[in-house]
C-alpha positions in Angstrom: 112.1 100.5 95.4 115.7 101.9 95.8 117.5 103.3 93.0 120.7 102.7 92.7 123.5 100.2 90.9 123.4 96.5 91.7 125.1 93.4 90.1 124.5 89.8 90.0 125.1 86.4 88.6 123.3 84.0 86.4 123.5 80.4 84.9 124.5 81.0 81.0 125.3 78.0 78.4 129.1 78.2 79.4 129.5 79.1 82.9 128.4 81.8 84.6 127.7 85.7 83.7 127.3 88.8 85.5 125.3 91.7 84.9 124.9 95.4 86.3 121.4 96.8 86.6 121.2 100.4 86.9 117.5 101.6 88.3 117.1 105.3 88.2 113.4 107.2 89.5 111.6 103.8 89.9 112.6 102.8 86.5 115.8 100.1 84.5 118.0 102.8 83.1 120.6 100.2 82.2 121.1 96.4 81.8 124.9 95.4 81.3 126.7 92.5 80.8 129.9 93.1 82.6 131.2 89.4 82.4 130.8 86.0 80.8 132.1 82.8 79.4 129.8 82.2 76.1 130.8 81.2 73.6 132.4 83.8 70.0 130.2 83.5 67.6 127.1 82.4 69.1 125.9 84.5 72.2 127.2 87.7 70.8 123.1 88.5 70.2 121.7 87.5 73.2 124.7 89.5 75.2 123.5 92.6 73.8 119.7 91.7 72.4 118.3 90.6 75.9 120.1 93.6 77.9 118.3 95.9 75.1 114.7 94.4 75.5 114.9 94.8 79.3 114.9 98.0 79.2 112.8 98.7 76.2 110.6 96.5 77.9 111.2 97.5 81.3 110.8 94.0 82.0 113.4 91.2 82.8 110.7 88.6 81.4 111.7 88.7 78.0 111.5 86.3 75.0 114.9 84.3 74.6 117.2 84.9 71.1 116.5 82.0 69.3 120.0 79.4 69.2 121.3 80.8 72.7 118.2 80.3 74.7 120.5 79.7 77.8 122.5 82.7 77.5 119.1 84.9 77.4 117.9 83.2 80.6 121.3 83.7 82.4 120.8 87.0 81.1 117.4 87.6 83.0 118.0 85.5 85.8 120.6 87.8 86.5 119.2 90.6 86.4 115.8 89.5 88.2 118.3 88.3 91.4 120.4 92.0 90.5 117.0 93.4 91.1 116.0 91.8 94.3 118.6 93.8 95.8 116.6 96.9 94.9 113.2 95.7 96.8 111.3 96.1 93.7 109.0 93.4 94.4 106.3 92.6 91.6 107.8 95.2 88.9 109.5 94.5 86.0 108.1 90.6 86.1 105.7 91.0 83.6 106.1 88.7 80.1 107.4 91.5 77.1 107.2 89.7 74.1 108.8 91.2 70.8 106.2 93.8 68.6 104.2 91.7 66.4 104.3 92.6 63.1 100.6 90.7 62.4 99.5 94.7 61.5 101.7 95.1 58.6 100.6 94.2 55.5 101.2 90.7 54.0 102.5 89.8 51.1 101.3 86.5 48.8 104.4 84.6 47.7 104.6 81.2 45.5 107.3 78.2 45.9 108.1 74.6 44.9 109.1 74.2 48.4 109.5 75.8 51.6 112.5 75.2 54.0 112.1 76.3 57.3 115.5 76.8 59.3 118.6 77.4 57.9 120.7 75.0 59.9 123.0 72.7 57.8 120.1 70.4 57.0 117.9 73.3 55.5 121.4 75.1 53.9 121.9 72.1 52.3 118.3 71.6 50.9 117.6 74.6 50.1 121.2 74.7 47.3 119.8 71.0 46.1 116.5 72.6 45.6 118.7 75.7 43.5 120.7 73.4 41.9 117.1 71.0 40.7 115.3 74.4 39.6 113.2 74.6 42.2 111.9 78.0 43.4 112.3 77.1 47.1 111.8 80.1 50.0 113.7 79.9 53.3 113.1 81.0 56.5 115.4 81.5 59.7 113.7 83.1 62.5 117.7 83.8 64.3 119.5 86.7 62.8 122.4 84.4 61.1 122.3 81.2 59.4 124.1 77.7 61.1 122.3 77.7 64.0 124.6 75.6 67.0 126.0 73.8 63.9 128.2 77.2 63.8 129.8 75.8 67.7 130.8 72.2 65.8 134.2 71.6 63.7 133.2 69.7 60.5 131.0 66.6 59.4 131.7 63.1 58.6 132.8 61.5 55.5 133.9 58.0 54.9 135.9 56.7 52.1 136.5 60.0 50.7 139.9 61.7 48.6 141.4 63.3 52.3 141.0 60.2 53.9 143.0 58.2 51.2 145.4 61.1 50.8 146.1 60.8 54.8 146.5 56.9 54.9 143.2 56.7 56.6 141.3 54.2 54.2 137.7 53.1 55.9 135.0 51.6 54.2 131.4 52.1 54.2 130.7 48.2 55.2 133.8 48.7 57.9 132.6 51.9 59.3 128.7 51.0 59.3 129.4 47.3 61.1 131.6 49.5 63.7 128.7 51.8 64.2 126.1 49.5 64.4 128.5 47.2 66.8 128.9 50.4 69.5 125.0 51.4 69.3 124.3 47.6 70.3 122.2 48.2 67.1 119.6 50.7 68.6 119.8 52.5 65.6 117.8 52.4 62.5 121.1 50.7 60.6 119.1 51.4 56.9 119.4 55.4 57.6 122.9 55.7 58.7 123.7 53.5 56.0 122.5 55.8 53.7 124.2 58.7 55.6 127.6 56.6 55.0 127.2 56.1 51.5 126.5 59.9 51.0 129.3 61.2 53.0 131.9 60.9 50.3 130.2 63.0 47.6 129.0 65.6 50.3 132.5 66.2 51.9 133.0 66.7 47.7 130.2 68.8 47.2 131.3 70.6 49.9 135.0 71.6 48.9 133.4 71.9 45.2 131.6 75.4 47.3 135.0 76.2 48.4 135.0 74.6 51.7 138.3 73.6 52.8 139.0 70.6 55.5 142.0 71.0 57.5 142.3 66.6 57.5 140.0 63.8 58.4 140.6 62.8 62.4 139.7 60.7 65.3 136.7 61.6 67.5 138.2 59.4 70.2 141.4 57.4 70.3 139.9 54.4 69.7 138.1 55.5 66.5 138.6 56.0 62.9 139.6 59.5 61.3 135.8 60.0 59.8 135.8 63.6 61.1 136.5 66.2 58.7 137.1 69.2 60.5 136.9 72.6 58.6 139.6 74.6 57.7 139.4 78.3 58.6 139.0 80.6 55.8 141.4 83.0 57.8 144.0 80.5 57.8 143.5 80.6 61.1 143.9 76.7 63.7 140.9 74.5 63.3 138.6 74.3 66.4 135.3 75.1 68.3 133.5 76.9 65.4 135.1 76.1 62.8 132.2 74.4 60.8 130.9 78.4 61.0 132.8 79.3 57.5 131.5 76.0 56.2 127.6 77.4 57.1 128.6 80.4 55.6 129.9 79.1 52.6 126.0 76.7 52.0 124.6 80.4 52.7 126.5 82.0 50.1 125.5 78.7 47.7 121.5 78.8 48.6 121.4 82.6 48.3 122.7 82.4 44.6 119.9 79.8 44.0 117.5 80.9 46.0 114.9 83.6 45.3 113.5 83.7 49.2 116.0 84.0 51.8 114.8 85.4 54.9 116.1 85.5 58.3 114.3 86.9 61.6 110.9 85.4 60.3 108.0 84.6 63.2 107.1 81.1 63.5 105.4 79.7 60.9 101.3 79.1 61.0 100.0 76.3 58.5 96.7 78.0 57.1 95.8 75.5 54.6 96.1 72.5 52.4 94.8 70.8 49.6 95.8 67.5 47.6 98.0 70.3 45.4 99.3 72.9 47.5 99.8 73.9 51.1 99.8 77.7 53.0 101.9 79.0 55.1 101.8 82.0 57.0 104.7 83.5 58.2 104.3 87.3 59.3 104.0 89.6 57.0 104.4 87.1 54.4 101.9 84.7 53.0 103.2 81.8 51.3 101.4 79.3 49.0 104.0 76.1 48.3 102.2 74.1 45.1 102.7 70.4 44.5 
């Protein structure tokens, strides 16, 4: 094994990146991620999360940051091939997974409902559960609500007030014979049906949070302007990422509702269930959802 400085490259979600190992008396002083092409707003935790538990774990066999999984093993690819360089052989390849936290104590918690992941969907379930007076509990095991929704620009709507006020009238009959009509109607036409005829009142609901759509526009040339793409709180042009205030803004919404918000939790383990409630174990909490 050779101390010393060595660099290499790796396969992230956007292009490559390249790190610097730094092995000093037999041992990974330093990770660093020198250069990279990620993407704001979503790798920023695995760029400096992954780097950190290789060394912690002297180890570049590390678990992966949940929502940029690619970036983590770019991350430890690199640094595996950086390592190679340094004739280290065998070391630092065994698995390190994060400290368990099955030793601390656990807690017994009650809820109408629990929601795990706090991706649109579960944002959005967990403020109609708020807003139905349910005591609903919500779990994230990344670090921020969104998940890859936080990459996108906005959702669709169809027949709804910014599409009228733009000239861009579509109806729901229009737009689901379209649909149906490009997916050679491989598509279960009763669900995106439903998904149409909701659109309108969500892209409402929506701005009623305090989202703010920049306009309704084409995904193609050839289509219709369903796709509402968010405006910026900043003020800032509408682009990759752009959905990421309208996550934030369903965040703000279920936290006000909702009693349980919890991000970072472990997987979840179903313990129980019965014809009136379920159990849930989710280190160090123990929750018990009744029906």
């Amino acid at each position: 094994m050779k101390d010393g400085m060595y660099t290499a490259t790796g396969q992230g979600q956007d292009g490559e990146l390249t790190v610097k190992v730094t092995v000093t008396d037999g041992k990974l002083a330093d990770v660093e991620v020198v250069d990279n092409h990620e993407t704001p707003g979503v790798s920023e935790k695995a760029l400096t999360e992954i780097p950190k538990r290789i060394v912690d774990g002297q180890s570049y066999n590390v678990d992966v940051v949940s929502g940029a999984t690619k970036t983590s093993q770019g991350i430890s690819g690199a640094v595996k091939a950086a390592l190679v360089q340094a004739d280290v052989g065998e070391a630092f390849s065994a698995h390190v997974t994060q400290t368990s936290a099955d030793d601390q104590p656990v807690k017994h918690l009650s809820a109408d409902l629990v929601i795990i992941g706090a991706g649109p969907a579960g944002l959005a379930a967990a403020v109609t559960a708020g807003e139905h007076g349910l005591k609903a509990a919500v779990f994230e095991k990344n670090g921020v609500a969104g998940g890859t929704a936080n990459m996108g620009m906005g959702p669709l709507g169809i027949d709804t007030d910014i599409q009228r006020k733009g000239f861009n009238d579509i109806s729901v009959p229009e737009a689901l014979e379209e649909h149906m009509t490009y997916t050679h109607y491989r598509v279960d036409e009763d669900l995106v049906q439903t998904y149409f005829n909701l659109s309108a009142n969500t892209i409402q609901w929506l701005e009623d949070m305090g989202v703010k759509f920049a306009g309704a526009f084409k995904y193609f040339k050839e289509s219709n302007a369903t796709w509402h793409v968010v405006q910026p709180d900043d003020g800032s042009q509408p682009g990759p990422g752009a959905a990421a205030d309208m996550n934030k803004h369903l965040k703000a919404r279920a936290e006000a509702l909702v009693p349980l918000f919890i991000l970072k939790h472990q997987p979840p383990q179903l313990l129980e269930t019965t014809a009136r409630s379920l159990g849930l174990q989710l280190r160090p909490l123990t929750v018990n959802v009744t029906m």
